[in-house]
C-alpha positions in Angstrom: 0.0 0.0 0.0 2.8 2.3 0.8 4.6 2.0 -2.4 2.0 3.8 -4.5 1.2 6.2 -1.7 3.8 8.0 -1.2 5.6 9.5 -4.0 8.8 8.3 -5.0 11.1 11.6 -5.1 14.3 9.2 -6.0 12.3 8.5 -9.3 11.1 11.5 -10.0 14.2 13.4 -9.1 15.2 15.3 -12.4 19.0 14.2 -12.6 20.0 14.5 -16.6 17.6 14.1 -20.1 18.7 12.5 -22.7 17.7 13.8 -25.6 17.5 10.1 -27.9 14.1 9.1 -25.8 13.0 12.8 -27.7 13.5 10.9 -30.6 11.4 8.3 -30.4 7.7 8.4 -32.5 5.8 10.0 -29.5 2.3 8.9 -28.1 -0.2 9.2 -25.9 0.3 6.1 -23.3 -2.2 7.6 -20.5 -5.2 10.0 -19.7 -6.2 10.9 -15.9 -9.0 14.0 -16.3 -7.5 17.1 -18.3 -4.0 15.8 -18.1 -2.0 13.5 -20.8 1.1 11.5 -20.3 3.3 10.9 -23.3 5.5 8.0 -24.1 8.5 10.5 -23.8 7.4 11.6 -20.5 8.1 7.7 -19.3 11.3 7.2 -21.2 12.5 10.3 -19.7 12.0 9.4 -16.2 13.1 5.6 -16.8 16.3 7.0 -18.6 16.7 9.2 -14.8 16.2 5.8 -13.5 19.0 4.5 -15.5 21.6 7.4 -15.0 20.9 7.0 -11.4 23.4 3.7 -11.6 20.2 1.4 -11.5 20.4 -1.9 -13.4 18.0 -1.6 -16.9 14.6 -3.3 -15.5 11.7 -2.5 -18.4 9.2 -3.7 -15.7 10.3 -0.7 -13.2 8.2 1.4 -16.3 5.2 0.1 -14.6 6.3 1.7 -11.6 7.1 5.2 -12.8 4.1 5.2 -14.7 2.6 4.7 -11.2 4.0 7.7 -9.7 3.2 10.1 -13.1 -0.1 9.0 -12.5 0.0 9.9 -8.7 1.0 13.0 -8.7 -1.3 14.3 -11.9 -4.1 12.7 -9.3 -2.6 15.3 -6.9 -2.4 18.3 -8.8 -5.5 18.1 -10.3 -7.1 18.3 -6.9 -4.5 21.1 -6.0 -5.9 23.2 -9.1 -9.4 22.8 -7.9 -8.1 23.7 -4.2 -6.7 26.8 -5.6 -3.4 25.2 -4.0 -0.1 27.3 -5.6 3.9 27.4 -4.7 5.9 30.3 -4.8 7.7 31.0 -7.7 11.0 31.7 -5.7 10.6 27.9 -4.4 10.4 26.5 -7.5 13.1 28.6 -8.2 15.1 27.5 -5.3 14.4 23.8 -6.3 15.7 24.4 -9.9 18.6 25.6 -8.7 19.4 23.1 -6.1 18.9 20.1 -8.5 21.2 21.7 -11.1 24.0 21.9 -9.1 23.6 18.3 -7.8 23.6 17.8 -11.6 26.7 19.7 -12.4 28.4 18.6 -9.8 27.4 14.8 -10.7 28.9 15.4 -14.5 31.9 16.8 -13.4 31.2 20.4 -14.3 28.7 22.5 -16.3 30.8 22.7 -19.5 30.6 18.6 -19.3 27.1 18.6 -18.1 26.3 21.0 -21.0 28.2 18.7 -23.7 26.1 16.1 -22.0 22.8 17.3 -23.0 23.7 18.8 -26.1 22.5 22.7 -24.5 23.1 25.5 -22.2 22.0 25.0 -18.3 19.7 28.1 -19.0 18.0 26.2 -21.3 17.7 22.6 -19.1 16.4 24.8 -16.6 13.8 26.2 -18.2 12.6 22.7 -19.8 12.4 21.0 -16.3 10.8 24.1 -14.7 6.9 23.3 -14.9 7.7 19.9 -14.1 9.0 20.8 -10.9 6.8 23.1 -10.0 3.7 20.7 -10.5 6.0 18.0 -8.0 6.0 20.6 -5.8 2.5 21.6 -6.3 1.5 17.7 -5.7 3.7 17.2 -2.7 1.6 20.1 -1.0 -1.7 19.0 -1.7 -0.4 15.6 -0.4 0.9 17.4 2.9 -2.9 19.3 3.1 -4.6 16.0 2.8 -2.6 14.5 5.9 -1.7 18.2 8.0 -4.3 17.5 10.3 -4.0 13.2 11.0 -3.0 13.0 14.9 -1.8 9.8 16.4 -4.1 9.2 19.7 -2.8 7.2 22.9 -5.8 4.8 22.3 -4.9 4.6 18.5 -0.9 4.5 19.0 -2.2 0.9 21.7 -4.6 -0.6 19.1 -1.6 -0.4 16.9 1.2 -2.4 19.2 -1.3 -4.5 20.0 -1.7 -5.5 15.8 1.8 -7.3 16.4 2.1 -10.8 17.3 4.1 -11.2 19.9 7.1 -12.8 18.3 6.9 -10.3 15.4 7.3 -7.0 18.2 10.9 -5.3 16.7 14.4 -5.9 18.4 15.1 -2.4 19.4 19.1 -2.2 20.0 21.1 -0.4 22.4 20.3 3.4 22.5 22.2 6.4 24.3 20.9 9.6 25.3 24.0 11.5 24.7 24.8 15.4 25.7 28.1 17.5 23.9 29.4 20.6 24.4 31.5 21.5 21.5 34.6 23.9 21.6 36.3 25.2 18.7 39.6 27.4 19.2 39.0 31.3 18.9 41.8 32.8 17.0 43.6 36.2 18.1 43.6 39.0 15.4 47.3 37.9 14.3 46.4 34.6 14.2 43.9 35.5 11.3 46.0 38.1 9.5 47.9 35.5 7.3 44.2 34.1 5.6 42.8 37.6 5.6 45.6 39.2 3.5 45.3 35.5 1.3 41.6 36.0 0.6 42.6 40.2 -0.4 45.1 38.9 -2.1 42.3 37.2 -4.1 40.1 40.1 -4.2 42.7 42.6 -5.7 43.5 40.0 -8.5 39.8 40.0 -9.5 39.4 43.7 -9.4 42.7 43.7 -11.5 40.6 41.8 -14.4 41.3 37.8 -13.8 38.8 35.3 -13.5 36.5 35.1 -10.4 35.4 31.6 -11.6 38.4 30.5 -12.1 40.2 31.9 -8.6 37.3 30.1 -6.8 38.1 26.4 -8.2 41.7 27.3 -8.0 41.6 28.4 -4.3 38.2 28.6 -2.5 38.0 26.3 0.3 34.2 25.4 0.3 34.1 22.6 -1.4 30.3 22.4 -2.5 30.6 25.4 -4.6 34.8 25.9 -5.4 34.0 22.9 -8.2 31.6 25.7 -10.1 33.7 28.8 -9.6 32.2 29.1 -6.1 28.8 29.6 -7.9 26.0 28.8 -4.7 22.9 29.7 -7.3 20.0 31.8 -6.4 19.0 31.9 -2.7 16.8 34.0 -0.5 17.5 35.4 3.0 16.9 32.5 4.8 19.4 30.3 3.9 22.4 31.7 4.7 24.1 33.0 7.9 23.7 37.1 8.4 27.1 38.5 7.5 26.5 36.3 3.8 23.0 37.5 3.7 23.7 41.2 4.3 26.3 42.0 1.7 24.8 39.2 -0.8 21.4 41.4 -0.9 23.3 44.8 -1.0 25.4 44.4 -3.7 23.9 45.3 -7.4 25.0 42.4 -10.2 29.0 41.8 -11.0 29.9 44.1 -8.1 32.3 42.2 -5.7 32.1 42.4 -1.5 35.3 43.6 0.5 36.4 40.6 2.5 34.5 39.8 5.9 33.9 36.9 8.1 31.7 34.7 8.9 31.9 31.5 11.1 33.1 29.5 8.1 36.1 31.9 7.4 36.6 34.7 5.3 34.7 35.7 1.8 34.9 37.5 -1.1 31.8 37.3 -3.1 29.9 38.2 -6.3 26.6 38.8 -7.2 25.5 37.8 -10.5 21.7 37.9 -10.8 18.9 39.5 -8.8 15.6 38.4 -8.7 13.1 39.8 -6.1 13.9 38.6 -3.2 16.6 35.6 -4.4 20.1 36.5 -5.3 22.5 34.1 -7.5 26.1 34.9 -6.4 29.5 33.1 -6.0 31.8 33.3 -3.3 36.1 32.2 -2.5 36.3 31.1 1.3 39.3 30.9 3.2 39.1 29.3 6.2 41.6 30.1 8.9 43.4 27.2 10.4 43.6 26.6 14.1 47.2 27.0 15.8 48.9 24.7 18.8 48.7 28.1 20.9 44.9 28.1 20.0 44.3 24.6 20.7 46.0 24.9 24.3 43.7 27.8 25.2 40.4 25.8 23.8 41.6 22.7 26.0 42.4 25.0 29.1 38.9 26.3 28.5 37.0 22.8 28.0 39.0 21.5 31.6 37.4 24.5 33.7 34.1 24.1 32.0 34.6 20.5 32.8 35.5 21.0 37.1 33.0 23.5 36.9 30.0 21.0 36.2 31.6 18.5 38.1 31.9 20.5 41.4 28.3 21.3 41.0 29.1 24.8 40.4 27.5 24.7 36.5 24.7 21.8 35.3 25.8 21.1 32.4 22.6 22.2 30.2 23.6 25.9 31.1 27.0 25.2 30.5 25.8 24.3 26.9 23.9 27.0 26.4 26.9 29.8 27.3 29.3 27.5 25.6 28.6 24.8 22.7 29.4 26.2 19.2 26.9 23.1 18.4 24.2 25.3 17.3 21.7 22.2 16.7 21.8 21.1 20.5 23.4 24.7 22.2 19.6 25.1 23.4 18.7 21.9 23.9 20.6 21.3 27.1 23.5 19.9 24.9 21.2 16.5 24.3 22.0 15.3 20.4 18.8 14.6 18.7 18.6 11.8 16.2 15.7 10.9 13.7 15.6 8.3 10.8 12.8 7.3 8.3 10.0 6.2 10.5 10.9 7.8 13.9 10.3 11.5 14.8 13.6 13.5 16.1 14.5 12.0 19.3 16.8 12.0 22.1 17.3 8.2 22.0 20.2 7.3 19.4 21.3 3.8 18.1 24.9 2.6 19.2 25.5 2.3 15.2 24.5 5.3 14.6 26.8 7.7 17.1 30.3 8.5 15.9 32.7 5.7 16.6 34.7 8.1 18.5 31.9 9.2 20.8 30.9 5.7 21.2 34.2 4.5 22.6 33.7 6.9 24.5 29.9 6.8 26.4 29.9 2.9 25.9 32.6 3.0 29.2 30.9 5.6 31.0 28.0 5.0 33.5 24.6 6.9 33.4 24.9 10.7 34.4 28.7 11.3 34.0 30.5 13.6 32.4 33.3 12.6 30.3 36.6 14.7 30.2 37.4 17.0 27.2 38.2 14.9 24.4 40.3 16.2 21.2 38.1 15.6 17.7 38.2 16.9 14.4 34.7 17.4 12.3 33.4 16.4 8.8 34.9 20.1 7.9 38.4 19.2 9.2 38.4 21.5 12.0 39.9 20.9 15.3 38.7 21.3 18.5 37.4 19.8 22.2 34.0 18.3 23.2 32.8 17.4 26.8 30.1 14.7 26.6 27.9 13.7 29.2 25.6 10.2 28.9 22.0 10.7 30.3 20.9 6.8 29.9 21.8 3.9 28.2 19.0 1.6 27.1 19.9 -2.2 26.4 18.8 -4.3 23.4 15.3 -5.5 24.0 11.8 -6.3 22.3 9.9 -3.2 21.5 7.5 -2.1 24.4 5.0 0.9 24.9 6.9 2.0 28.2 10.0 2.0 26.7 9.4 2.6 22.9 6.3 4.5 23.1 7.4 7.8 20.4 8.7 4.9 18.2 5.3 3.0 17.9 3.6 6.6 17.8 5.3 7.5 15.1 4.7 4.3 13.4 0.8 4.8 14.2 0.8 8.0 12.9 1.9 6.1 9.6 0.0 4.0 9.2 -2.9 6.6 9.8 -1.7 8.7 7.1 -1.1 6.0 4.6 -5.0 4.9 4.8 -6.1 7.7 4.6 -3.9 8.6 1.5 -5.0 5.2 0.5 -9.1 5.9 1.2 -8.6 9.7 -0.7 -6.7 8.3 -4.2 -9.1 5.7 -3.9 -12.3 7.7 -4.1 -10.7 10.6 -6.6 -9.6 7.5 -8.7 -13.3 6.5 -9.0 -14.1 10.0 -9.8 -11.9 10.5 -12.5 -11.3 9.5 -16.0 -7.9 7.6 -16.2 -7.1 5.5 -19.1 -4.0 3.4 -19.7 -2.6 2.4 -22.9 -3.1 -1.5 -23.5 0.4 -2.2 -23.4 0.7 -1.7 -20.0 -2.2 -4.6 -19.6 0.5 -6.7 -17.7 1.4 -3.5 -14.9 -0.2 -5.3 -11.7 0.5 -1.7 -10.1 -1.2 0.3 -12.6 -4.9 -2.1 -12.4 -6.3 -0.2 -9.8 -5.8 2.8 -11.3 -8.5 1.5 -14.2 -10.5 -1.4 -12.5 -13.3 1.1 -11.6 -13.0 2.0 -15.5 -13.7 -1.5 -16.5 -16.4 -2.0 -14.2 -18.2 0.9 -15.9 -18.1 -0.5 -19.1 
């Protein structure tokens, strides 16, 4: 039941086209109301499918079809809900799915070779088919915004499982971190502040901003496409980026200035409303033994402090984590996968090794000394962790699992009801399949109530 519910974004994800499907002597394969599907809309997804490093499978055309058909179910019903998307998200969306596209071809000059035309132009093909996933997804949110999981409902569902069947939950910490990263002094920083101005005066001298950024930026999302971060609004990025991003006019370049990544330089190249395309060169200033030994002297009186009793160590967080996701959440680390809501709870496999060598020797309510680490970003630092609980491995229960099976409840709610609304608009509507899909055991609901009629 699941499968067909709920969209299938990997599928529908617009990664490259390949122009031969265009080729192909096109047709009409499927009707649902106003809307057609062509036999180049299909090849075009299943050829996605295909560039996505899946095996060829002709049958998983069934499936896609499925999922067309799904979301023209949902945007019809959003047109006669009066249900729109801003133009800036689709926008946004277009934007973010390019550059997951050039940066999967190696490059926009290779992804442009690749599909035989500019990126302007890919971008304004896949446009209205973007917006209308977009459009479907939010109809599909308003048909579920309001489905609650009650304490009654979340019982009748653990008590659906046989006993033997009940999930083996494995061991889970509750884990609190305060993260320290070393503060540089102002000479410390003067050595990557003259290299990014450095930068800066050989752009306004006439070279290549494009070509400085994949040459020396040290954001590696961007640096790959001359530091180009495509449109964005206000939102997205920290304040200092924000500010001079929106006060610049188009091909004007910032002065350098700081933000917690390190220092910028930056560029705007397109305005629209309120989203701005620009590219940036980061430098990010790296940390020094002298800064390390005043982080670490740092961390150790943090650490007496909270255990003399003198600081609990949710405040001590709060004043002194650079973690921003858990600095106001007492420190506590938050986990969440597919099925389960963010929680407190996280699965042994799932912490960092490090940290698990850690809290697996430690008893409940301790705090652990500061410990040296280096992030995902490569930069250095000290964390003090502190282990709330440990949970053991055991069967699934309501006392102890009881947001798990909620959140499973909830689930299940939403899917029959998702289930219960496609099947009533189905019978509603006029949907008809092309006969050589006859053999798509996915697709026969979507025109059993057809054939009953006749």
């Amino acid at each position: 039941m699941r499968k067909f519910l709920i969209i299938a974004c990997g599928l529908v994800c617009w990664l490259t086209g390949v122009q031969a499907q265009k080729k192909n002597i096109d047709k009409v394969i499927a009707v649902l109301g106003n809307n057609i599907i062509l036999l180049s809309d299909l090849n075009q997804q299943y050829a996605q499918y295909l560039n996505s490093g899946n095996p060829d499978n002709p049958n998983i055309k069934c499936y896609i079809l499925q999922q067309i058909l799904t979301q023209k179910l949902l945007k019809q019903q959003a047109e006669i809900d009066s249900i729109v998307v801003d133009e800036s998200m689709v926008d946004e969306e277009v934007d973010k799915r390019m550059r997951y596209q050039i940066q999967r071809a190696g490059g926009q000059e290779r992804l442009e070779q690749f599909l035989n035309r500019s990126v302007l132009q890919y971008k304004d093909e896949i446009r209205p088919d973007i917006k209308e996933q977009l459009i479907s997804n939010k109809m599909q949110q308003k048909i579920t915004e309001n489905v609650v999981a009650t304490p009654l409902e979340v019982k009748k569902y653990f008590d659906s499982y046989e006993k033997d069947s009940l999930p083996d939950i494995p061991t889970e910490f509750e884990i609190g971190e305060i993260v320290m990263y070393p503060k540089l002094t102002k000479a410390e920083k003067q050595k990557f502040y003259d290299k990014i101005d450095a930068l800066r005066l050989r752009v306004k001298s006439g070279e290549d901003f494009g070509f400085l950024a994949k040459s020396y930026s040290e954001d590696p999302g961007s640096a790959p496409d001359g530091g180009d971060l495509g449109f964005f609004d206000r939102t997205r990025m920290v304040k200092e980026f924000t500010a001079w991003a929106f006060k610049l006019k188009p091909g004007e370049i910032s002065p350098v200035f700081e933000t917690e990544h390190g220092f910028h330089i930056l560029q705007v190249i397109e305005r629209r409303g309120e989203q701005v395309n620009a590219r940036h060169i980061l430098v990010r200033p790296q940390t020094t033994p002298q800064s390390l030994d005043r982080v670490k002297l740092h961390a150790d009186t943090i650490y007496q402090n909270i255990v003399d009793k003198k600081l609990p160590f949710s405040t001590a967080a709060s004043l002194y984590s650079d973690n921003k996701d858990s600095q106001y959440n007492g420190g506590m680390l938050l986990y969440a996968d597919q099925v389960t809501a963010r929680t407190t709870f996280i699965p042994a496999d799932k912490l960092d090794p490090k940290v698990f060598l850690v809290v697996d020797t430690m008893k409940e309510g301790e705090i652990s000394k500061p410990i040296a680490f280096t992030d995902a970003e490569g930069k250095e630092g000290y964390k003090i962790l502190y282990l709330k609980s440990k949970i053991p491995p055991h069967k699934g229960n309501l006392e102890q699992d009881y947001a798990k099976f909620k959140e499973k409840a909830l689930q299940d709610k939403t899917n029959r009801i998702l289930s219960d609304w496609f099947k009533e608009r189905r019978e509603d509507t006029y949907i008809r399949i092309d006969d050589d899909y006859d053999n798509c055991d996915e697709l026969k609901i979507w025109t059993r109530h057809m054939t009953a009629k006749q």
